[in-house]
VEXGU-169197 format. One record per residue (C-alpha): residue number from 0; residue in one letter; y, z, x. Coordinates in steps of 0.5 Angstrom, whole numbers, plus 500, padded with zeros to 3 digits. Example, Ala and Ser with C-alpha at 12.3 -4.5 7.8 and 13.67 -1.06 7.14 Angstrom:
# VEXGU-169197
REC   seq   type    yy    zz    xx
REC     0      A   491   516   525
REC     1      S   498   514   527
***
This chain:
# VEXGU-169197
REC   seq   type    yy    zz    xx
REC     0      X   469   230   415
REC     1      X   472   225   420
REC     2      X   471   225   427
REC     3      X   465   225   428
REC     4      X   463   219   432
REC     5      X   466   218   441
REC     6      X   467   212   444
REC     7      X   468   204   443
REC     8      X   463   200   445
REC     9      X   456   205   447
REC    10      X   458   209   441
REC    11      X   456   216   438
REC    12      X   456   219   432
REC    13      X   453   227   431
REC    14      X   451   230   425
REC    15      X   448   236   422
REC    16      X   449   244   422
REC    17      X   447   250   426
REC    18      X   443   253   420
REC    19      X   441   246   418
REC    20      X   434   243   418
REC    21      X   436   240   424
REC    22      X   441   236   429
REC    23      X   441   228   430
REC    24      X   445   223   433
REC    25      X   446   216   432
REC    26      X   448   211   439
REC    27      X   451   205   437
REC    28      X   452   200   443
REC    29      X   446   201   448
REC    30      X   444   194   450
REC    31      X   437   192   449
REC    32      X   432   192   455
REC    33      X   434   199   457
REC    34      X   427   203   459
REC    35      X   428   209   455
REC    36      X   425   216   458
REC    37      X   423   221   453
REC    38      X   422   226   458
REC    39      X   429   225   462
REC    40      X   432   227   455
REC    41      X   426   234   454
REC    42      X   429   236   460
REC    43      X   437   235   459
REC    44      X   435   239   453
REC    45      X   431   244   456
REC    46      X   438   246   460
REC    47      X   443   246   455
REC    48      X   437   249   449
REC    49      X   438   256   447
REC    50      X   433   262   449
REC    51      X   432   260   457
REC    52      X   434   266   461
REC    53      X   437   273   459
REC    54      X   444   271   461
REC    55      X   443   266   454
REC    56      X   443   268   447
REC    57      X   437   270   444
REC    58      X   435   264   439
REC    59      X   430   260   442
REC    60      X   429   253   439
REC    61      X   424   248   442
REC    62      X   429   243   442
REC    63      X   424   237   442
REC    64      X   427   230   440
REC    65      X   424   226   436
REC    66      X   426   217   437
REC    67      X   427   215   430
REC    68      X   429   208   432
REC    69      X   432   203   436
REC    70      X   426   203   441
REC    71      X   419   198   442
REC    72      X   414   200   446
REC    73      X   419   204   451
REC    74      X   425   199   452
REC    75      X   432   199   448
REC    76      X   431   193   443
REC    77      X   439   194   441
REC    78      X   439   196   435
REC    79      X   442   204   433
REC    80      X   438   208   437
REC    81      X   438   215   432
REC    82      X   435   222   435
REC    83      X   433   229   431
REC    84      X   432   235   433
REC    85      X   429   240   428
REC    86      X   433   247   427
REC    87      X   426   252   427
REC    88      X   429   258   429
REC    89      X   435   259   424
REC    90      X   436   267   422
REC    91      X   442   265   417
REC    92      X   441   273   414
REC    93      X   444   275   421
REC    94      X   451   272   418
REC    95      X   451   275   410
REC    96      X   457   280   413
REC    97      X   461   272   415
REC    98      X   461   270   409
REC    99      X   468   273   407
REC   100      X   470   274   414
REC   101      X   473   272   419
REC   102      X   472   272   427
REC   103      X   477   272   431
REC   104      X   478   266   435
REC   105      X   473   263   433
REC   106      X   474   257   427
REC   107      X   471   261   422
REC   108      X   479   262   419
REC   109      X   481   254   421
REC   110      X   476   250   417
REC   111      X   476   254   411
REC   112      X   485   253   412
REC   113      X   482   246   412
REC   114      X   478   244   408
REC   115      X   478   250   403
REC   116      X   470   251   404
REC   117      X   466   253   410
REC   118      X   458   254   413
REC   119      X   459   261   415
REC   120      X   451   262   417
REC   121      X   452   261   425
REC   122      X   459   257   425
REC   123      X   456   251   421
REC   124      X   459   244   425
REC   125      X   462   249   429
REC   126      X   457   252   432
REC   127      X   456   249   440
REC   128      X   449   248   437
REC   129      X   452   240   436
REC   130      X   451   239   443
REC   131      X   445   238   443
REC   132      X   445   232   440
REC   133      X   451   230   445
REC   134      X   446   232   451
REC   135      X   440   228   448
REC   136      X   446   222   447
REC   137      X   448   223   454
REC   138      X   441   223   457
REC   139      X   441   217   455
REC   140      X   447   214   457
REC   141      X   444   216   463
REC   142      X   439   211   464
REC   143      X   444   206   463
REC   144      X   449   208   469
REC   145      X   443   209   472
REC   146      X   441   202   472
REC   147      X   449   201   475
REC   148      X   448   206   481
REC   149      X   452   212   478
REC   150      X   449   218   478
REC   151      X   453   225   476
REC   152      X   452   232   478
REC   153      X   454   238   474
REC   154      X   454   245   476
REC   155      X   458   252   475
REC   156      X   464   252   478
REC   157      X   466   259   477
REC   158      X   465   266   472
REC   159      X   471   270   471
REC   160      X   474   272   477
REC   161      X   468   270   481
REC   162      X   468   263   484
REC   163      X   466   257   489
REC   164      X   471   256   494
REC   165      X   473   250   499
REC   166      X   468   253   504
REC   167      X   462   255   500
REC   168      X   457   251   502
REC   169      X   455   247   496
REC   170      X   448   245   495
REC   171      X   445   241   489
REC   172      X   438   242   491
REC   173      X   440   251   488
REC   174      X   442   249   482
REC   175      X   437   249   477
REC   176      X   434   255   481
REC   177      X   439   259   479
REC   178      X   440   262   472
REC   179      X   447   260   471
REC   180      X   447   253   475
REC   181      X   451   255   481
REC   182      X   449   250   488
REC   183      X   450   256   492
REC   184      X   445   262   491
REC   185      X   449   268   494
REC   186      X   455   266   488
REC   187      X   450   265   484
REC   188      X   447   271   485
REC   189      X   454   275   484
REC   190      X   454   272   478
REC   191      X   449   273   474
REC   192      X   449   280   476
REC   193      X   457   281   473
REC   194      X   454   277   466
REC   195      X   449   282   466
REC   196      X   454   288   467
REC   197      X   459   284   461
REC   198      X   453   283   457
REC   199      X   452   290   457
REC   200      X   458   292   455
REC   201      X   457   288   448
REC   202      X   462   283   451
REC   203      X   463   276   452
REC   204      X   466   272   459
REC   205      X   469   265   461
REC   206      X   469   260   467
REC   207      X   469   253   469
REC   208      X   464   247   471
REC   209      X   465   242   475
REC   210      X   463   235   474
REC   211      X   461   230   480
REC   212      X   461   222   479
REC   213      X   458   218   485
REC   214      X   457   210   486
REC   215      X   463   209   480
REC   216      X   464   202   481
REC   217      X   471   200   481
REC   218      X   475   198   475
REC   219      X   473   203   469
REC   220      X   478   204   464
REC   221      X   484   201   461
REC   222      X   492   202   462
REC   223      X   495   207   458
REC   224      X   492   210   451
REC   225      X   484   209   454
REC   226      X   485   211   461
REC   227      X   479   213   464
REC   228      X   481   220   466
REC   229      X   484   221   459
REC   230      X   478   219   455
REC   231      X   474   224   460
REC   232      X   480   229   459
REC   233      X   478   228   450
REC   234      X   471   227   452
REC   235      X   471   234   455
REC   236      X   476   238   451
REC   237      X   472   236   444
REC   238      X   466   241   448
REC   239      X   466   248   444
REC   240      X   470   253   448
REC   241      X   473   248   452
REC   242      X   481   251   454
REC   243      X   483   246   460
REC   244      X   481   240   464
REC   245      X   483   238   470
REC   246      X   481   231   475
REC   247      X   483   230   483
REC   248      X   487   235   485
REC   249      X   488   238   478
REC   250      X   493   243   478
REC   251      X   493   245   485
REC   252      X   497   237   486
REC   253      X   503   240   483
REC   254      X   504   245   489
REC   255      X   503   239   494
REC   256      X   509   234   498
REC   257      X   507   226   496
REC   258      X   506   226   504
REC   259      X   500   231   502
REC   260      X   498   228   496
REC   261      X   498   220   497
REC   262      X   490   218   499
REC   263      X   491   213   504
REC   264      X   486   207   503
REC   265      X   482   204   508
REC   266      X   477   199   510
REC   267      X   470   201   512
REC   268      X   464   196   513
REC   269      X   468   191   508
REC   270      X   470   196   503
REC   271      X   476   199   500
REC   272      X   476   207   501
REC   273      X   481   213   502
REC   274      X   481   218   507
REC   275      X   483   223   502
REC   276      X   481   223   494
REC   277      X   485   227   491
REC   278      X   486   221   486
REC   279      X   479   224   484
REC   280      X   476   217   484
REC   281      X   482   214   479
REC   282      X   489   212   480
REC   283      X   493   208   474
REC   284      X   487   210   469
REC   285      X   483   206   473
REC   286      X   477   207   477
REC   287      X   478   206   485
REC   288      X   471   206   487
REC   289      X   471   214   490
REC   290      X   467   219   488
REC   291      X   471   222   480
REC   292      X   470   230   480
REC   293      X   473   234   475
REC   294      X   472   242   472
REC   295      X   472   245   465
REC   296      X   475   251   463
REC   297      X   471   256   458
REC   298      X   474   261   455
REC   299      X   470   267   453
REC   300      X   466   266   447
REC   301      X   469   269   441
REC   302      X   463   273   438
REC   303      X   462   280   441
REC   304      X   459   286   440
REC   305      X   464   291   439
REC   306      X   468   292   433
REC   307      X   475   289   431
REC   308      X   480   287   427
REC   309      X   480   282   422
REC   310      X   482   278   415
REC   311      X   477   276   409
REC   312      X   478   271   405
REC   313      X   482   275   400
REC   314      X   487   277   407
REC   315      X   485   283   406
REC   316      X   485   288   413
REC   317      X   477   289   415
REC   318      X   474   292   421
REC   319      X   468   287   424
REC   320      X   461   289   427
REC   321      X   459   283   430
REC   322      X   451   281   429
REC   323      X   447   275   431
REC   324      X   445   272   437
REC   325      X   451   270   442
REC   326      X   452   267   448
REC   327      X   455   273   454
REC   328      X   456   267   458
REC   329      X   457   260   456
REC   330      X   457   256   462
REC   331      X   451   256   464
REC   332      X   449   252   458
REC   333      X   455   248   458
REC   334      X   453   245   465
REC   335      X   449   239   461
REC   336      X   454   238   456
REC   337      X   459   236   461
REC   338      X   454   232   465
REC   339      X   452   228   458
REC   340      X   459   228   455
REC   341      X   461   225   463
REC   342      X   456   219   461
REC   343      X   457   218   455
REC   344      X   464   217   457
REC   345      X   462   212   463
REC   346      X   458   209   460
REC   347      X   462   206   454
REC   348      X   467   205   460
REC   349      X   463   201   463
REC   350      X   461   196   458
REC   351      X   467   195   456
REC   352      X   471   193   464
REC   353      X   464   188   464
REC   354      X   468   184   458
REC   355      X   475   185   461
REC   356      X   474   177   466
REC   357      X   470   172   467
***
């Protein structure tokens, strides 16, 4: 299967299945001298790991990430670096009433079109259980924007019809003590109540996250076809559940007059700037220097606890009684998937604009 493998010069390649022996990755391109922090990759696995509160599914997997090369005595030596984890909570049985049928919306029907076969025990490389190999890749793509001064910032944005605003106070220090990831408490709190509710229902519900890039120096990205905003745009949309991106003003710019929308640049203390950043920190597919900010949008996850109608394999009409442990609610986990996804994505970038003069 192709596919496998995201960027150019910081490159990654995943492998693995859901009710496999495990998960792992192979990053390609990290340069040598890089002080490789096995506990900043354990706690960017502990966000996105399964089994974390009640507003997640069920399963709980350690998610412990093993280096198996590219590493001596704590510092990158430039050679791959692979990661595994191991699947140690794997309860395939769950998933015998799949193996002739298939879930609405989900890539049960499209990868057995494909391919003619399929791992239907949890999805197989369908499932969002990939990602954690992303997030470790990603952990790592964040010590190196780290030694540049980048830093990024998820958070949820929104779950269902209950969102920030403009004039939500936003607070980072209260994401991570929240169960859905969400920097202002009181939203939080409303939140987590309305997935409770979904939840109870036996059904499932989407919502948006909300990335932020600060210290981007300026000049990432290259004109037309590997624009930055467009390798964020495939970065983000080849997440599980994924249904839209939006960067700057997004959507919102389309209703704005260009006397409302132009970031008017200025100089301060020696630098360049914009008043406004509605560009979201790129204009031309290029990096301005300003803050990049972005949302994701996440559809419902396809599995519910209630019954519906569907196909099998023979194009028969069955009636599905869903089983197995699923997420009401995927924003949450997906708070880190997006930050890796972003660091990888700037990551490689960044490589690649130190070679472009001299």
């Amino acid at each position: 299967m192709g596919g496998n493998t995201f960027g150019k010069l910081f490159s990654i390649t995943t492998f693995g299945e859901s009710h496999g022996k495990g998960i792992g990755v192979v990053i390609d391109g990290c340069p040598a001298g890089l002080n490789i922090e096995q506990n900043k990759i354990e706690i960017d696995l502990q966000r996105r790991r399964p089994g974390q509160s009640k507003v997640t599914t069920s399963r709980n997997e350690a998610d412990r990430c093993q280096i198996l090369s590219g590493t001596v005595n704590g510092l990158s030596t430039g050679a791959p670096i692979a990661l595994w984890i191991a699947n140690t909570n794997q309860k395939s049985k769950d998933y015998n009433h799949l193996e002739q049928t298939f879930r609405p919306s989900h890539a049960d029907y499209s990868y057995f079109a494909k391919y003619g076969v399929r791992d239907h025990k949890g999805g197989g490389r369908s499932s969002a259980r990939e990602t954690a190999a992303r997030v470790a890749a990603g952990a790592i793509a964040k010590m190196l924007l780290s030694h540049f001064g980048v830093q990024i910032q998820g958070f949820v944005y929104s779950v269902g019809h209950i969102s920030l605003n403009a004039s939500s106070t936003i607070d980072y220090a209260e994401i991570e003590q929240n169960l859905v990831r969400c920097p202002n408490s009181e939203v939080a709190a409303s939140m987590v109540d309305y997935i409770g509710q979904i939840k109870k229902e036996g059904n499932t519900v989407g919502g948006t996250v909300k990335c932020v890039i600060d210290g981007v120096p300026v000049g990432l990205g290259e004109p037309v076809f590997d624009r930055l905003n467009a390798d964020l745009a495939k970065a983000m949309m080849s997440i599980n559940a994924a249904k839209g991106f939006e960067i700057g003003s997004g959507f919102t710019g389309s209703t704005m007059l260009g006397s409302e929308h132009n970031d008017i640049f200025e100089s301060k203390d020696g630098k360049v700037q914009t008043k406004t950043n509605f560009s979201g920190g790129i204009q031309g597919g290029i990096s301005n220097g300003m803050p990049i900010y972005c949302k994701v949008a996440f559809k419902p996850v396809s599995t519910i606890m209630q019954q519906q109608a569907s196909i099998n394999t023979a194009g028969e009409e069955v009636a599905l009684d869903a089983k197995g442990r699923h997420d009401p609610c995927v924003v949450p986990r997906a708070v880190p998937i997006v930050e890796a996804m972003a660091a990888i994505t700037l990551a490689d970038h960044l490589l690649r604009a130190r070679s472009s003069k001299l």
